[in-house]
N, C-alpha and C positions, 0 to 999 in steps of 0.2 A: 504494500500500500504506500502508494507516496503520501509525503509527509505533508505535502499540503493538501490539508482533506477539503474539497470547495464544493463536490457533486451532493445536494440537496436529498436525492434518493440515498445515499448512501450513508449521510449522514444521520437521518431519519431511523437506516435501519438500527445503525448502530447505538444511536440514543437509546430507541425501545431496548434492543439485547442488555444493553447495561444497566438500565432501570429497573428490567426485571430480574436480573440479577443483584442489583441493590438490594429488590424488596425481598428477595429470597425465594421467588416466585419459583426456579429454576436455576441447578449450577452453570459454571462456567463453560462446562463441557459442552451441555447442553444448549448453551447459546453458540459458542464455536461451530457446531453441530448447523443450525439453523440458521446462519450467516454463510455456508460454505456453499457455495454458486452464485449466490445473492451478492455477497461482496468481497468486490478480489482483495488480496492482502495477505500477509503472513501471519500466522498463528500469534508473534508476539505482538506486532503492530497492534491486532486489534484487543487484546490482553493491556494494552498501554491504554488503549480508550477506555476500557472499561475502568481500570485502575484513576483512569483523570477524571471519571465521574465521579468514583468515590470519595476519593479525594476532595474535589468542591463539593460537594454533600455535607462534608466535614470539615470543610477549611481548614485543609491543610495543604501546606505548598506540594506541587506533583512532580517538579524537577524534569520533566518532558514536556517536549517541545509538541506542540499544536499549532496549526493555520489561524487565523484569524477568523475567518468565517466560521469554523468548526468551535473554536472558544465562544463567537458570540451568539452560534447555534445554542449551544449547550445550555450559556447565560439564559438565553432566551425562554428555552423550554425548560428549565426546574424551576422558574418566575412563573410559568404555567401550571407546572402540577406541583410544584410545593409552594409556592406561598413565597412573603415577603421574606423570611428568616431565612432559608435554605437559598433564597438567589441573594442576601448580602456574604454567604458561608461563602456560596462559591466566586463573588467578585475577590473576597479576601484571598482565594486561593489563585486567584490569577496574578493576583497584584505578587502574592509571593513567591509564582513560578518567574512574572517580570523581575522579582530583584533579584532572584537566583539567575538569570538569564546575564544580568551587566553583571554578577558577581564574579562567575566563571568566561568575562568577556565573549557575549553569547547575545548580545541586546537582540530583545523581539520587541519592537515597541508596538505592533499590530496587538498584542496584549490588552495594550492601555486604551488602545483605537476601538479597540472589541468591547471592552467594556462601557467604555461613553458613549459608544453606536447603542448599545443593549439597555443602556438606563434612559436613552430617547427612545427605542422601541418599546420598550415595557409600559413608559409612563409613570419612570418611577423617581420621585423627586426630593432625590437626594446626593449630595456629592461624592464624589467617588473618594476625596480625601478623608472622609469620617469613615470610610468603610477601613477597618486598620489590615494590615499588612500581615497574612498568614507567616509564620517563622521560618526562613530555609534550612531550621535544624531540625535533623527526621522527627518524627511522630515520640518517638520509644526514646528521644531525648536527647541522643546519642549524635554525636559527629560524624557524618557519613562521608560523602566524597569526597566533597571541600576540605573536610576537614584534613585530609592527606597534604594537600597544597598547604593549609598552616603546619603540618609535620612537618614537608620542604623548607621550610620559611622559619622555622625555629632556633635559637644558634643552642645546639648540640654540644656539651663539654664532653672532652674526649682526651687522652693522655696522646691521641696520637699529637696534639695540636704542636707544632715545630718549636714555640718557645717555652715548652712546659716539658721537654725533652728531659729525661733523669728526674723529674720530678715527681713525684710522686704523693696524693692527699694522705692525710693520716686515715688508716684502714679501721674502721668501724665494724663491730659484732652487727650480726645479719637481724636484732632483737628490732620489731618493727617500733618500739620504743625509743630504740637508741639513732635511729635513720636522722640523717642528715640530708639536705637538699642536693650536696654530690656525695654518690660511695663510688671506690670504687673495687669491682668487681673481677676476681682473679679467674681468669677462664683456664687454669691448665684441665687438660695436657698443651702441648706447646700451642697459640693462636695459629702457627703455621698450616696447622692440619685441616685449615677453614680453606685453605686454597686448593688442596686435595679434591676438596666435594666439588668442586667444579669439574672432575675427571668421572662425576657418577654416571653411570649410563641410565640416569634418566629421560624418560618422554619430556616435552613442557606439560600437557596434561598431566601428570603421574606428580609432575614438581609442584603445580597448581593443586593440585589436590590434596597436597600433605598442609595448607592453609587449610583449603575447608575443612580439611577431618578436623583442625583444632578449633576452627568456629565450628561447628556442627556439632564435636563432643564437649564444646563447653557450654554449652545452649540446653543440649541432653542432659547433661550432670546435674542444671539447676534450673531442670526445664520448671519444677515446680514453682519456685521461690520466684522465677520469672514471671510465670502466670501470674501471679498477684503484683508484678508494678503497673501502676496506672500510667492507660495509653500502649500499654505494651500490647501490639495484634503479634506480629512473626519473628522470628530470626531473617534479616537479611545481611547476605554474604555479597558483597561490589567486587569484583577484579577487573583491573584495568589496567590494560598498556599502551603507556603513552610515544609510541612511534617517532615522535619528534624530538621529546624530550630524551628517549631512551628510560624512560622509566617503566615501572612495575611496582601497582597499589594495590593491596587487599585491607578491605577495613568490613568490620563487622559490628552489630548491634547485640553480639552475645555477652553472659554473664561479666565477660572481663578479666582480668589478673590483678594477684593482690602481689607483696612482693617477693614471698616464697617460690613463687609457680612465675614469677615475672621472669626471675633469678633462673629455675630450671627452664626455661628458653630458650636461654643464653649461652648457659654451659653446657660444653662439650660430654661431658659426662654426667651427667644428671640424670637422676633416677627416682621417682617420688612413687609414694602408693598413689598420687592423683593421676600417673599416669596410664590407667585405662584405656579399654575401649581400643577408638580411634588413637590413642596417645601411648599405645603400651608400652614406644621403644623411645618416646622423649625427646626423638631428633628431627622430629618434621620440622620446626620454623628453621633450624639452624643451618639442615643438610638441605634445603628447597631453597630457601633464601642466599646462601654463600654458591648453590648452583647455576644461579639466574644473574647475579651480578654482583661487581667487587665490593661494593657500598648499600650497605642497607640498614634501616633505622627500625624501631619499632617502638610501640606508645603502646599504655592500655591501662585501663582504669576500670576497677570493681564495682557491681553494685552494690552500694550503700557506704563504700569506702569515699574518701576526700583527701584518696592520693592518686596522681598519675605520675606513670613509671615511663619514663625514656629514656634510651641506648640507642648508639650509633655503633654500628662495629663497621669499620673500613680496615677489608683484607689487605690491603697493598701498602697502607703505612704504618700496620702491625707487623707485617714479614717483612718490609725494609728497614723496624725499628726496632725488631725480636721482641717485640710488645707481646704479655700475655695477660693484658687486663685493660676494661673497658669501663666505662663511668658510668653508671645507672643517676641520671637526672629525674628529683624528684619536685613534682608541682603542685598548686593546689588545683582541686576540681570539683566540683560539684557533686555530692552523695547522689546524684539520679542518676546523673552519667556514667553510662559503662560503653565497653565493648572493646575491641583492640584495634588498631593501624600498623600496618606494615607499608613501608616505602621502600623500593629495590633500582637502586640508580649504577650508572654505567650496565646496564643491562649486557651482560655478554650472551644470552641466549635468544638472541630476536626474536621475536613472532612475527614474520614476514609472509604474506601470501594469503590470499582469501582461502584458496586449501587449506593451509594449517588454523587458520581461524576456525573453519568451518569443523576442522575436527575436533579442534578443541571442546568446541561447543558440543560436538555430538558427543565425545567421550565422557565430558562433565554429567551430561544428562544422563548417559547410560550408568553412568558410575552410582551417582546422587539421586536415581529416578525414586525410591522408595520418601528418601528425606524427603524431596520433591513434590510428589506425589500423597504421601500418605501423610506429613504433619508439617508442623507451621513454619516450615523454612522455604524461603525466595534466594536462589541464586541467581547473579546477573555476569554475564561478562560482557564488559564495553559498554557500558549500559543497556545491554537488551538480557529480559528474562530468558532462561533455561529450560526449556521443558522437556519431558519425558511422552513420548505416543505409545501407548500399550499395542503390542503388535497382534494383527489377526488372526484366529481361530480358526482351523475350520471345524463347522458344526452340519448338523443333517446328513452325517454320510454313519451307514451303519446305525442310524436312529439316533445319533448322539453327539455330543462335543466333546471334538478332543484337544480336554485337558485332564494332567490327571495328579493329582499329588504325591510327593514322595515321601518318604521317612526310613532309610534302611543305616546299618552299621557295616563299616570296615573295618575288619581286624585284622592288622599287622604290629608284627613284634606284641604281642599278648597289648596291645594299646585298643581300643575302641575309639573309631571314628564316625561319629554320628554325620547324617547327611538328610537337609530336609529340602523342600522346595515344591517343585512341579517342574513337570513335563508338556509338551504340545506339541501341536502340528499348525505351522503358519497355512495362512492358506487367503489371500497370493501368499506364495513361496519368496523369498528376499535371502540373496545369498550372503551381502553383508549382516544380512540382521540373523539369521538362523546359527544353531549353536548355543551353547551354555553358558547363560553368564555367571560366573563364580563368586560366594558374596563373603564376606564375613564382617563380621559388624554391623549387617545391614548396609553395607558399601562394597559394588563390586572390585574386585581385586582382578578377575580376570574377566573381560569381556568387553563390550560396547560394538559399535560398528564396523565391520572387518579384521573387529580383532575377540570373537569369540570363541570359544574351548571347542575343538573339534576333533579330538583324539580319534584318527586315523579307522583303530578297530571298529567304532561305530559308526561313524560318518562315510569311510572311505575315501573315492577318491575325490576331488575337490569341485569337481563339477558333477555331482552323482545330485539325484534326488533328494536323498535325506541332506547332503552340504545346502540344499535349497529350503527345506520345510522344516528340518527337525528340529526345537529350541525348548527353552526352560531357564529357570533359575533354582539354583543348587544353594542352600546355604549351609559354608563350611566355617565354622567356627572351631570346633577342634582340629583342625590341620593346620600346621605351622607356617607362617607366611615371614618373606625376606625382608630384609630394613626396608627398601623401599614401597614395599607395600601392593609391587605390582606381579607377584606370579606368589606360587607355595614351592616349601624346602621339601622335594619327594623324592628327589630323584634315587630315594636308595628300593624304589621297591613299591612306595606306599601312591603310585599314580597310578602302576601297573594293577593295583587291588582296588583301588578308587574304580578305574577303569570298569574293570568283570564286573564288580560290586552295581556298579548303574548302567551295565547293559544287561546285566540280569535281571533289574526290574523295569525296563522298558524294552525287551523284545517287543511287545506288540506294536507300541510305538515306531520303534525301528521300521519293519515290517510295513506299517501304513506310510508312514514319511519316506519306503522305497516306490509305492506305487505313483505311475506319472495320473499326469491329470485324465489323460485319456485312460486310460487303466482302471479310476475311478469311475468315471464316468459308464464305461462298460460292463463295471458290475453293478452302476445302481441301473443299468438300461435293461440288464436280465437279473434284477432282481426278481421275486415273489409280487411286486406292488407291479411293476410294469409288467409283469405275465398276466396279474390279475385284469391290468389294464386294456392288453391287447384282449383279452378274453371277452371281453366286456364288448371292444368294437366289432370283433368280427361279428360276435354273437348279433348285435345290432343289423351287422351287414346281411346278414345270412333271413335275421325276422325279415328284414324288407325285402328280398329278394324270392322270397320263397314261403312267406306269411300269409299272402291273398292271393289266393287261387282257384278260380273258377272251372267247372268241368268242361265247358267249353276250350279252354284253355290248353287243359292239356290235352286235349282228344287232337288239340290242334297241333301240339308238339311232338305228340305218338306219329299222327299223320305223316310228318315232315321229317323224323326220325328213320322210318319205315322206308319212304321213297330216298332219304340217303341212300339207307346198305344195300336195297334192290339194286340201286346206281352201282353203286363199287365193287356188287359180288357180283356181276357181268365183267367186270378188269379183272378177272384172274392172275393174268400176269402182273399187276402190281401186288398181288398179294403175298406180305414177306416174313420172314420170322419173327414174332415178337423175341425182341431181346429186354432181359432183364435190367432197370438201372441202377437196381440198389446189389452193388458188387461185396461180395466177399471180405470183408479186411480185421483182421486180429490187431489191429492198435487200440488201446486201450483208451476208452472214453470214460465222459465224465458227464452226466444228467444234470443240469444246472437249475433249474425253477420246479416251480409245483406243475401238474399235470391240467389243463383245460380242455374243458368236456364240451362240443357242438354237436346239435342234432340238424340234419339238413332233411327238412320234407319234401322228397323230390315228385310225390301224387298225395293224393288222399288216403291211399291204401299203405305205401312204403316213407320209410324215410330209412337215414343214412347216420350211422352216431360216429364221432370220432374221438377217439381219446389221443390231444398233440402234447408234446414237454422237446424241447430243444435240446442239443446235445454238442460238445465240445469233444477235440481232441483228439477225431479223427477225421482225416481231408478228401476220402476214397469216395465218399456219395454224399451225396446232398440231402438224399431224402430215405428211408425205411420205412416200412409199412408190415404190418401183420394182420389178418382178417382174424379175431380172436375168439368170435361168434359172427355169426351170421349178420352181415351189416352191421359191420362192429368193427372200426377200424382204430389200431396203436399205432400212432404217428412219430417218429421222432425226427427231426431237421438238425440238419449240420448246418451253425451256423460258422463253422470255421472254412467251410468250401472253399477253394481258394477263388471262385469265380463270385461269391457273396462278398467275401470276404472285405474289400472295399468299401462298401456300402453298408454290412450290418452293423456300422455305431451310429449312422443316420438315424434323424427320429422319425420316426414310422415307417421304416422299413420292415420292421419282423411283422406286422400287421401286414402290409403287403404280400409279401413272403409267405405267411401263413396260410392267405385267403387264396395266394396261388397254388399252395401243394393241397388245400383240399380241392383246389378245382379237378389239378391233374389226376389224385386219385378218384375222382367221382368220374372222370376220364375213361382211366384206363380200364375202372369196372365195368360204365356202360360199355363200352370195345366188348370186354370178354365176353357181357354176358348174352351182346347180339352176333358175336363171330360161328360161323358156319363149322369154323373147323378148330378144335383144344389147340388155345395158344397161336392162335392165326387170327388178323385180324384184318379186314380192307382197308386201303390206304385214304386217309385222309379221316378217317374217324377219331379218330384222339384229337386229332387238331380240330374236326370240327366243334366236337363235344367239349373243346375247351372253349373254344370263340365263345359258345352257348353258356358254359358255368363260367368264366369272367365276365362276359356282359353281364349276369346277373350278379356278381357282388362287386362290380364294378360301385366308387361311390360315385355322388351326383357331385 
């Protein structure tokens, strides 16, 4: 969606979508859902409008950029259906996305234009200067993106600084009593080993995401005590890189650090019971931050605490200085504000290329889709939200949807490895998206887009069937995973047992995600329901063909039948051996559906019964027949004929097919049972007798 939204229909829609998801009417999915052909755009764009609605609803600043027309749209209509209060809410919140706009030198002045266009259209008479000015600091209190640019802008005490060289503060007990506004802070082992982490064979995703696991498990930890600060709706995590500058911001609106947990941060060795979870090996910010770039700062402030903790650690004039200690600056701050800042300057790991953007994002989502998805956290990169698309199902085949839950153990070395999740079958099939994503923590560790678990023995080869449909989510908590967070320590044995272990409970699985679509489709074409189906029409065909019948009638088709064979049985010489065409063949077949029973009344005295069922798996005839009583005919059809065989996954063909071999055999009976001589029959009688039984179940 371009960002200048002007078109009236579109605008329209999107008001209503966001309205009624204001009022609760309907979630968000469901409006996504019902805007999709209606109005073009991408998933986040229109996520962003819905979000600016709320927002002025609530007067509070939205920090996204809007058109003019689209802001004085909006003005316009909550003046309509809310009333005087809720259209002063939302002027305030415009006025506070315009200061945010000159703040981050961003001026929208169509902002201010929109709003005094909207207070003449309403008729509403009052100045736009009384309306006061929504806050640019988030909602939950906390310093968001801006607030990184005063990170930038801070002056930083640091021992690296050139005339402080040898000097060293007097070193203070870590007793949060005894803190001083500088400490400083001894990182052995030697600082040098901070320039090492830059040779880790990290992703950038993999590096980004050792931040969020520490907002995302400090938000968890006190998800409670969060729930009750006022104003607090979500956790949101911002990363951003800034291209020009060469930098790299993460800041978040979680619980925060106090200076214990500030302190293990920082240090290379640090080890707390806090660190859980997402945090259980203590070196995400250090080993992700010293990978991305030489200079990086970090801030962060507790809730209910009225200290902020800031460090600069700069690798290059610690190893030029054999420096192994860094100054933790302490400030005052506000007991509402929490959450942390990290700034990463001289970037040595660019993010270059809309590709690598784009995976990024997609990795993020894959990784984070449950946080996402299932509780109150918003991630953003570059300022656009994250999302997660649950992938498709397929369902109605075999009566059912497959999906199917898992819960089995691995035992190696006398250890139990519990494994839970689900299995499925995509359906469209997506070769990047198919595949296991690996979770523990509730965070994938192995998986996302092109990069999911497809061990060989069940997948096979790379472009096989199942590499297209077969997926799931595994959640592996007891299995050992490596510093970096992005694969598990197995290779002694315990991947190979994992392996058997989950293809022993998805053979069936397996098995379906090997059949192609056409495949599919040809067992629900001879199922039970489509046999029941065809039964139905011929039967239909056969009542109107042969259901009203006058004695005139047939005395008239006796007649015409009669001067045929008198005709044919004068050609002697055309008359030739019937040959048999249901041949001989010992391949082994296979009966594939239920058996359907027609009764054909060929006078008022006779009729003709047929019991037909199809048959696979041998190519030698097309058709068998058995007289089992007296006008009593057992039909079976090959539908594997190689002469059918193109056309039997057509729909209505077997219907055709059908209504053409009981023609032939009502054929070849009449033949015999008017032929002169056993097994001799004059020529052109079968053909005639068929023209005759196809016209009649010929449909209209």
């Amino acid at each position: 969606m371009n960002r200048a939204l002007n078109d009236p229909f579109k605008m329209e829609k999107i008001y209503k979508a966001a309205k009624n998801i204001y009022e609760g009417k309907y979630p968000e999915e469901f409006a996504l859902l019902e805007l999709e052909g209606n109005v073009e755009g991408t998933v986040s764009s229109l996520k962003m409008y819905f979000d600016i609605f709320k927002y002025m609803m609530n007067a509070k600043c939205y920090k996204m950029g809007t058109s003019k027309a689209f802001t004085k749209f909006l003005l316009n209509h909550i003046f309509r259906d809310y009333g005087i209060d809720a259209y002063k809410n939302a002027l305030s919140a415009v006025k506070g996305n315009y200061e945010y706009r000159n703040s981050v030198n961003n001026p929208q002045p169509g902002l201010i234009k929109a709003c005094e266009e909207s207070l003449i259209e309403c008729g509403v008479e009052i100045s736009l200067d009384e309306i006061p000015t929504a806050s640019i600091i988030a909602e939950s209190k906390n310093k968001s993106k801006e607030a990184v640019s005063m990170l930038n802008n801070r002056e930083y005490v640091t021992l690296d600084d050139e005339n402080n060289i040898g000097l060293k503060p007097e070193k203070v007990t870590l007793n949060t009593q005894e803190i001083k506004d500088e400490m400083e802070l001894d990182i052995q082992p030697a600082a040098s080993i901070l320039n090492v982490f830059s040779r880790l064979s990290y992703k950038p995703w993999y590096a980004i995401a050792e931040f969020v696991d520490n907002s995302t498990q400090s938000y968890m930890s006190h998800e409670r005590e969060m729930s009750l600060i006022p104003d607090f709706e979500k956790l949101v995590v911002r990363v951003n890189y800034d291209a020009v500058n060469n930098t790299l911001s993460i800041t978040d609106n979680a619980f925060g650090m106090e200076l214990d947990r500030f302190k293990d941060a920082i240090l290379l060795d640090a080890k707390s019971s806090l660190q859980t979870g997402r945090n259980e090996f203590g070196m995400g910010l250090k080993t992700a931050a010293s990978w991305f770039g030489n200079v990086w700062h970090v801030s962060s402030t507790q809730y209910g605490s009225k200290n902020r903790y800031t460090a600069t650690v700069d690798i290059p004039k610690l190893k030029k200085y054999s420096l192994n200690s860094v100054v933790i600056h302490r400030t005052d701050e506000d007991e509402n504000i929490h959450g942390t800042e990290i700034l990463i300057e001289d970037v040595t790991k660019k993010i270059k290329g809309s590709r690598t953007i784009t995976k990024i994002r997609d990795l993020l989502s894959s990784m984070y889709r449950r946080d996402i998805n299932n509780k109150n956290i918003e991630i953003f990169f570059n300022d656009e939200p994250i999302f997660f698309q649950q992938y498709p199902i397929l369902t109605n085949f075999r009566g059912k949807s497959w999906k199917k839950d898992l819960n089995f153990e691995v035992i190696f070395n006398e250890e139990v490895f519990n494994v839970t999740g689900f299995v499925a079958i995509m359906n469209p099939g997506s070769f990047p998206k198919a595949g296991f994503a690996l979770f523990r923590q509730d965070r994938v560790v192995v998986g996302g887009t092109d990069n999911n678990y497809k061990p060989a023995q069940i997948f096979g080869q790379a472009q096989s069937q199942k590499s297209l449909k077969l997926f799931g989510e595994l959640n592996m908590n007891d299995f050992p995973v490596n510093q970096a967070k992005d694969g598990f320590i197995w290779d002694d044995g315990l991947e190979d047992e994992f392996i058997s272990a989950l293809k022993d409970n998805i053979q069936e699985y397996i098995n379906i995600a090997d059949m192609s679509i056409r495949e599919r489709a040809s067992e629900v074409q001879y199922s039970e329901e489509s046999s029941e189906k065809v039964e139905k029409e011929v039967t239909n065909t056969i009542n109107n063909a042969f259901g009203e019948r006058s004695e005139n009638k047939i005395e008239n088709e006796k007649e015409t039948t009669n001067n045929t064979l008198e005709a044919e049985d004068k050609s002697t010489d055309d008359v030739q051996e019937y040959v048999e065409t249901v041949l001989n063949n010992n391949a082994e077949e296979q009966i594939i559906n239920a058996k359907r029973q027609y009764n054909i009344p060929l006078n008022l005295v006779n009729s003709v019964k047929f019991t037909v069922q199809w048959a696979r798996g041998n190519n030698k005839y097309w058709i068998e027949y058995n007289e089992i009583e007296h006008d009593h005919y057992e039909v079976l059809i090959n539908i594997d004929h190689p002469f059918f065989l193109p056309f039997s996954k057509e729909d209505g063909f077997q219907k055709v097919l059908e209504k053409f071999a009981l023609s032939f055999i009502l054929s070849e009976r009449e033949a015999k049972l008017t032929s002169s001589k056993d097994g001799y029959i004059p020529k052109n009688v079968i053909k005639n007798s068929m023209n005759k039984y196809l016209e009649k179940l010929a449909e209209e």
